[in-house]
PLY file of the C-alpha trace (Angstrom):
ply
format ascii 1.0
element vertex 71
property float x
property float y
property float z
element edge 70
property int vertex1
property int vertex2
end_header
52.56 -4.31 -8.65
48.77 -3.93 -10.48
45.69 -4.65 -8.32
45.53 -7.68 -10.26
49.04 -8.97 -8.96
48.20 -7.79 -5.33
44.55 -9.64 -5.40
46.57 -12.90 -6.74
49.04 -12.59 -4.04
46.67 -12.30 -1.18
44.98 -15.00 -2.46
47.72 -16.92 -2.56
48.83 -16.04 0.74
45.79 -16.91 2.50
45.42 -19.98 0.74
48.94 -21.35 2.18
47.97 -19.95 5.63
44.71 -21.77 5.50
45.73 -25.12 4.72
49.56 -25.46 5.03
50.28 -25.80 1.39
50.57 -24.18 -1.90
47.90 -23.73 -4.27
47.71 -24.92 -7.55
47.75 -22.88 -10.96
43.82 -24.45 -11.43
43.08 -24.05 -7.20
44.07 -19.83 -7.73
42.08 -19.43 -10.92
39.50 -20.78 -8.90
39.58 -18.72 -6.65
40.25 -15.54 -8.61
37.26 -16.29 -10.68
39.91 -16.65 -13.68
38.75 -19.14 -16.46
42.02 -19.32 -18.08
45.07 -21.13 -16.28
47.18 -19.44 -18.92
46.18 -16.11 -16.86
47.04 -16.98 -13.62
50.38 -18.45 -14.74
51.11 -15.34 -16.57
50.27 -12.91 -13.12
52.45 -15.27 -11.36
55.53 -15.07 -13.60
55.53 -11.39 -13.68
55.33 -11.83 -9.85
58.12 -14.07 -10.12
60.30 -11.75 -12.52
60.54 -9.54 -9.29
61.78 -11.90 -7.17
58.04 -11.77 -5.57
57.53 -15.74 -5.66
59.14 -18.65 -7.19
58.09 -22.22 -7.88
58.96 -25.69 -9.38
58.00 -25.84 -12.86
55.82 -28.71 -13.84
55.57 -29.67 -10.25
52.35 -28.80 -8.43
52.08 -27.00 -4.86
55.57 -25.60 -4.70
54.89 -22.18 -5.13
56.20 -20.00 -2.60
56.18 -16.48 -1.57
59.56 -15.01 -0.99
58.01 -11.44 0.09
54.95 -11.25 1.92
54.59 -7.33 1.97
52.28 -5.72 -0.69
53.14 -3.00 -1.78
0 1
1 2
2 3
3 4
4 5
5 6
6 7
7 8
8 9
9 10
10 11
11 12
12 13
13 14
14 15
15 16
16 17
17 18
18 19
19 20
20 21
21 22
22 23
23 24
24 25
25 26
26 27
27 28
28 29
29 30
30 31
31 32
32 33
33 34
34 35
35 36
36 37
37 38
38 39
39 40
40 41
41 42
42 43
43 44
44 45
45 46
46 47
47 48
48 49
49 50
50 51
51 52
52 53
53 54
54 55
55 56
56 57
57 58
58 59
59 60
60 61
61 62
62 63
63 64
64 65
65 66
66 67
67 68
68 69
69 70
């Protein structure tokens, strides 16, 4: 996993701990400081490729995280 992967996926993590629901694409580039969407989809479909998190495509606030350990 990059830094870049691990930094999204904290993010992400805290996020759903925070406020008892998934993020949004926009809501994480936000936060990341990320201009582009585009980006933040693309860190989270490499995380997705290994099975890191999934979502619901072209539905927002499903993403979920099916492994909560960084490594």
């Amino acid at each position: 996993m990059t830094k870049k992967q691990e930094e999204a996926l904290k993010v992400a993590i805290t996020y759903i701990e925070n406020n008892g629901y998934a993020p949004t694409f926009r809501e994480l580039a936000e936060l990341l400081g990320v201009k582009a969407v585009s980006a933040v989809h693309t860190l989270f479909s490499r995380l997705k490729a290994k099975g890191i998190v999934t979502w619901e495509y072209d539905k927002p606030r499903t993403l979920k995280i099916l492994k909560r350990e960084v490594t």
